[in-house]
C-alpha positions as CSV (number, residue, x, y, z in Angstrom):
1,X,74.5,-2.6,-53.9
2,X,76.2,-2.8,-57.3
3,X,79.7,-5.1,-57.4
4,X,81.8,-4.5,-60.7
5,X,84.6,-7.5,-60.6
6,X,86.7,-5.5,-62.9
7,X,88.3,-7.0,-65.8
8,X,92.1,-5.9,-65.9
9,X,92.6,-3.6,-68.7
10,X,89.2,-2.9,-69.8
11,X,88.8,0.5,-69.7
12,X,88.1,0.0,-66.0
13,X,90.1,2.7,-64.5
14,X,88.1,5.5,-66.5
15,X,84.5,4.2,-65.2
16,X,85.9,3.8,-62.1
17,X,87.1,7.5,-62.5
18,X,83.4,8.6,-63.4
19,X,82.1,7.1,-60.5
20,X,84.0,8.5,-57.8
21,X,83.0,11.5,-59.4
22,X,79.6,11.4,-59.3
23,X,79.7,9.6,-55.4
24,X,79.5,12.8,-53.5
25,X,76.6,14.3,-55.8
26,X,74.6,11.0,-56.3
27,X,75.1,10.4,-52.5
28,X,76.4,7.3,-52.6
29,X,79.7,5.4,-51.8
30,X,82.2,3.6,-53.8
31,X,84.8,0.9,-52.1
32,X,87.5,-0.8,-53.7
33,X,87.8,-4.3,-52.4
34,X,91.6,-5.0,-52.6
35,X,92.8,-8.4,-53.1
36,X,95.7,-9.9,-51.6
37,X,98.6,-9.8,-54.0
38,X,96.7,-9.1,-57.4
39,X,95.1,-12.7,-56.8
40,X,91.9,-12.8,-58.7
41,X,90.3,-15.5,-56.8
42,X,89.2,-15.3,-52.7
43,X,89.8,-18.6,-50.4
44,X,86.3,-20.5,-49.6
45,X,87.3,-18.8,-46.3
46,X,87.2,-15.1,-47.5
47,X,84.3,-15.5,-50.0
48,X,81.9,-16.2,-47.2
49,X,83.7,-13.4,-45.2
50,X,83.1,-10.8,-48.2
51,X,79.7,-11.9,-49.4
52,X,78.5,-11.5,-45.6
53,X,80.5,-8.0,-44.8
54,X,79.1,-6.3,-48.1
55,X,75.7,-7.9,-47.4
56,X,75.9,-6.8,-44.2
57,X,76.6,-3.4,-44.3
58,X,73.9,-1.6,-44.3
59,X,75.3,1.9,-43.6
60,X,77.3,1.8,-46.3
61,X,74.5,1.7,-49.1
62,X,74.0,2.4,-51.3
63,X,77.4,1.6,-52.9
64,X,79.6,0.0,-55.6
65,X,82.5,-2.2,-55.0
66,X,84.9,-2.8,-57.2
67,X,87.7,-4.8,-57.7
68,X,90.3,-7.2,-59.9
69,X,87.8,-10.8,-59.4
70,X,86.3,-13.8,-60.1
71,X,82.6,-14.0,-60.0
72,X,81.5,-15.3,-57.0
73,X,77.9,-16.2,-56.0
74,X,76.7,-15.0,-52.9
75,X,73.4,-17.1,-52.7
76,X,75.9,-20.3,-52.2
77,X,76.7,-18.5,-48.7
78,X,72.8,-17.6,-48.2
79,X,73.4,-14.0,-49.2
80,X,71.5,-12.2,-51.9
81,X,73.3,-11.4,-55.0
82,X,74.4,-7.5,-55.3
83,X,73.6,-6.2,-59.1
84,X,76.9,-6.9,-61.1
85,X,77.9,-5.6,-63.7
86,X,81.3,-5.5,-65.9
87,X,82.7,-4.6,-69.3
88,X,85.0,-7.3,-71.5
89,X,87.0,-5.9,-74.6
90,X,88.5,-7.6,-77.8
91,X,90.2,-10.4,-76.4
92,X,93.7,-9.9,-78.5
93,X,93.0,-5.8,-78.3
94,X,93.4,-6.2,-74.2
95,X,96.0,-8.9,-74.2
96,X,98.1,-6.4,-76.4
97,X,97.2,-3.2,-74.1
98,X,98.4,-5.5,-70.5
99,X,101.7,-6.7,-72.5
100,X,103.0,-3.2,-72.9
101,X,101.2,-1.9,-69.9
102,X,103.4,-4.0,-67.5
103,X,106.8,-2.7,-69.5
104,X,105.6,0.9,-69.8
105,X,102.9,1.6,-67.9
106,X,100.3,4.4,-68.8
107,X,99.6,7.9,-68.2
108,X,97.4,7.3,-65.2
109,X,99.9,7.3,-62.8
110,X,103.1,8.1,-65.5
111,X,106.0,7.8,-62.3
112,X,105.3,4.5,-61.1
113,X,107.6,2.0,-62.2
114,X,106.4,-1.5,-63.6
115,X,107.5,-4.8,-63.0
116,X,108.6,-5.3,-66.6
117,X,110.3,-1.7,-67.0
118,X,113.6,-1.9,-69.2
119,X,112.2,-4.6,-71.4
120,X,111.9,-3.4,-74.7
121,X,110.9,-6.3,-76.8
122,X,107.7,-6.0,-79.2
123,X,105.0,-8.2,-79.2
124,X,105.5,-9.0,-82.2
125,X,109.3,-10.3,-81.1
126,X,107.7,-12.1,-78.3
127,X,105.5,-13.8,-80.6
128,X,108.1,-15.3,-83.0
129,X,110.4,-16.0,-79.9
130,X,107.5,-18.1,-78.8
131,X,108.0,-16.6,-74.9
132,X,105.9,-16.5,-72.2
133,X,104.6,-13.4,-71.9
134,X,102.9,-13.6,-75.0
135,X,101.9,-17.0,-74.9
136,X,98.1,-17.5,-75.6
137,X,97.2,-19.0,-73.0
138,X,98.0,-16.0,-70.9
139,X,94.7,-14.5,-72.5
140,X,92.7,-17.1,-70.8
141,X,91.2,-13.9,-68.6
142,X,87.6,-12.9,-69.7
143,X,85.9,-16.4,-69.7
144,X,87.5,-17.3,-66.0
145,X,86.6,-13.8,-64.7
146,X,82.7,-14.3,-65.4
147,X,83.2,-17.9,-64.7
148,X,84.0,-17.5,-60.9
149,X,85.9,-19.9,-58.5
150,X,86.0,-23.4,-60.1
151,X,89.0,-24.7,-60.5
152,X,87.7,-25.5,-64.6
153,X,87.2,-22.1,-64.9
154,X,90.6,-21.5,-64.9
155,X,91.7,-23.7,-67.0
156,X,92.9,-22.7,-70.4
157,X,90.7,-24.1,-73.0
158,X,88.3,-25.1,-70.7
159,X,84.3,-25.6,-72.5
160,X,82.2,-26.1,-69.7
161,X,84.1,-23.0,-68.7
162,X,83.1,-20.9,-71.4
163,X,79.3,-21.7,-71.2
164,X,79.4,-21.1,-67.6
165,X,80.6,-17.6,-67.8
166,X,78.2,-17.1,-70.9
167,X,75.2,-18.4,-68.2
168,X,76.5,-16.5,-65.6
169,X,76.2,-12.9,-68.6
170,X,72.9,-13.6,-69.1
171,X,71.5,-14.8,-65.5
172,X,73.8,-13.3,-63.0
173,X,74.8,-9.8,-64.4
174,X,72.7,-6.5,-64.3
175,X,74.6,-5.3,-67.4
176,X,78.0,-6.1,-69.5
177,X,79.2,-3.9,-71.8
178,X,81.7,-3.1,-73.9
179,X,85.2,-1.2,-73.9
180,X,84.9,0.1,-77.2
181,X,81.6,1.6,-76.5
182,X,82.0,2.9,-73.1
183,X,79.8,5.8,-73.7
184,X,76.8,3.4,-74.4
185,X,77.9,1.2,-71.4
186,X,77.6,4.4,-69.0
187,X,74.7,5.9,-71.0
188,X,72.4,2.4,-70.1
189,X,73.6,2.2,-66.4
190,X,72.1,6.1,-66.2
191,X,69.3,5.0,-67.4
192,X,68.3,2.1,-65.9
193,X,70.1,3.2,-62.1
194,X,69.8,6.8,-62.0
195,X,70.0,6.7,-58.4
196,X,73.5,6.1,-58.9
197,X,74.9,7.1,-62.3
198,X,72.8,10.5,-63.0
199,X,75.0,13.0,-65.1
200,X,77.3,10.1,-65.6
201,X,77.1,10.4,-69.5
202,X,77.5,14.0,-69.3
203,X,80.6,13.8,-67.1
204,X,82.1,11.6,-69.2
205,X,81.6,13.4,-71.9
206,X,82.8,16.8,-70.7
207,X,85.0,16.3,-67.7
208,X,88.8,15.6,-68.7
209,X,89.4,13.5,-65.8
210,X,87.1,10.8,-66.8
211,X,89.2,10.1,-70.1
212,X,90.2,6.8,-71.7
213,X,93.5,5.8,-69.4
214,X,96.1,5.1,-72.3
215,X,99.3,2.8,-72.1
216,X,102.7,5.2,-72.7
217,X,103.7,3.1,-75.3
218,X,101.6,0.2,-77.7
219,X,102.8,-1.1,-80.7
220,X,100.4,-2.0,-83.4
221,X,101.1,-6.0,-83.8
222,X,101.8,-7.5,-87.7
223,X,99.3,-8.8,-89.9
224,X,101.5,-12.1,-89.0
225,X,101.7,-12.2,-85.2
226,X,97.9,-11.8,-85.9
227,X,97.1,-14.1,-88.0
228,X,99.2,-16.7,-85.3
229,X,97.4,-16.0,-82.6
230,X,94.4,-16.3,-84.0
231,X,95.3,-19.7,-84.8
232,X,94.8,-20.1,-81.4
233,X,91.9,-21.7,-79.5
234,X,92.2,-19.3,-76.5
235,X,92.0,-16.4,-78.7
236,X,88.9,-18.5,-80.6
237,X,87.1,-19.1,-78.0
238,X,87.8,-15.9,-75.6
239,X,86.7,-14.3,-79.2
240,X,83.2,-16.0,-79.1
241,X,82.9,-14.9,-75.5
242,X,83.6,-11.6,-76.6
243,X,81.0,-11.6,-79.5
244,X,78.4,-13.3,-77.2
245,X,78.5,-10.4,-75.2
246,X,78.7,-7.8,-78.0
247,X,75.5,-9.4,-79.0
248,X,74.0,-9.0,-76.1
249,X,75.0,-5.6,-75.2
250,X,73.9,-4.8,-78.6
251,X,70.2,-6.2,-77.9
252,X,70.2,-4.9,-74.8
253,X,70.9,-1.5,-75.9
254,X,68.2,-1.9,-78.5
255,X,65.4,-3.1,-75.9
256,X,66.6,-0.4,-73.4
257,X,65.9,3.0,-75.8
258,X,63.0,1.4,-77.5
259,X,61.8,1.2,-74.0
260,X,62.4,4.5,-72.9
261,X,60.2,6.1,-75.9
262,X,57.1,3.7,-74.8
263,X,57.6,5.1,-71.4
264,X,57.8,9.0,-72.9
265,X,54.7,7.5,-75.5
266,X,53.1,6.5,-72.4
267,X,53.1,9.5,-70.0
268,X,51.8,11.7,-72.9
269,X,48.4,9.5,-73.9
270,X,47.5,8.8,-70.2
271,X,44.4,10.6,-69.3
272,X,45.0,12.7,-66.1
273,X,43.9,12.0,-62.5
């Protein structure tokens, strides 16, 4: 059972895309959990409910879930914890790619009209006009997401929040990867759960349906707005979250292949019988 709590605006769409590909032929399943209103956090209530229906449900394995939320530990509830896994991007990069997203949408599902179509401004004019929209603390998203349900975790600027979604990486999640290397993302999950994801790099590569989801229309920001938000300590410290996993991922990636070739070194030395 693999759960991917989806980060909004991550490049989630096209993995998602891949895998409901490769369901049928892999012979698995794939479920989106759909939260009430676009909330990203579950009443004490429902979190018990979910951990024990996925847990539970054994003719529906195996399977990957997905869905916009917070991490949520199922051994609190007595359940086992499924394999998660997510991918994070650069912190300013996806705060950007949602601003325009919500005024123009993408070409995923082009007709659908978004809640802040007919507004026009830049980011950059949001920026100097000091609004909400663009406000910093409105990138406050990655840390929270891997931090799970405490109230701290969502709360802009929060430290103990940060380290707890940078403990939760490294001892709760089967693998994190990157948006800006997708391919390597995918390429690791075939290789370390084939049951699932084999031909997922090839399909990828080579099916057109499994393309990076692009917003209509994204303005590069100025050297300015940058430079201000930057200033920031969201941005600084969703930006060390963001190279924590890069880090990670990187190692990760490094261990994984270097791996692989002592397997392949190891099935051609071994005497037979």
């Amino acid at each position: 059972m693999v759960l991917y709590n989806r980060v909004p605006k991550t490049a989630s769409t096209s993995f998602v895309g891949v895998a409901y590909d490769l369901c049928k032929r892999n012979n698995f399943h794939v479920l989106h959990v759909n939260i009430t209103a676009n909330n990203h956090m579950l009443s004490l209530e429902n979190q018990l409910k979910f951990a024990k229906n996925i847990s539970n449900w054994n003719n529906i394995k195996p399977a990957l879930y997905h869905g916009h939320f917070a991490y949520l530990d199922f051994s609190k509830f007595g359940m086992p914890n499924p394999l998660y896994i997510n991918l994070i991007r650069k912190p300013l990069d996806r705060f950007i790619s949602y601003y325009y997203f919500v005024r123009y949408g993408d070409d995923y599902r082009p007709h659908l009209i978004r809640r802040k179509h007919g507004n026009t401004m830049s980011f950059d004019e949001c920026v100097l006009k000091k609004l909400p929209d663009c406000d910093p603390n409105n990138m406050w998203l990655q840390i929270p997401f891997f931090c799970g349900h405490s109230v701290n975790c969502w709360k802009p600027g929060n430290k103990w929040a940060l380290n707890e979604a940078k403990k939760n990486l490294i001892n709760k999640y089967f693998l994190v990867g990157l948006t800006e290397e997708l391919g390597d993302f995918i390429s690791v999950l075939e290789q370390s759960l084939p049951r699932l994801f084999k031909g997922a790099s090839d399909h990828y590569l080579n099916s057109n349906r499994s393309h990076l989801r692009q917003t209509v229309q994204k303005d590069i920001p100025s050297e300015e707005t940058v430079k201000k938000i930057k200033e920031s300590l969201i941005w600084q410290m969703e930006n060390e979250f963001y190279e924590f996993a890069l880090e990670y991922f990187h190692f990760i990636k490094k261990f994984g292949f270097k791996n692989k070739l002592q397997n392949v070194m190891y099935e051609k030395i071994r005497p037979k019988g």
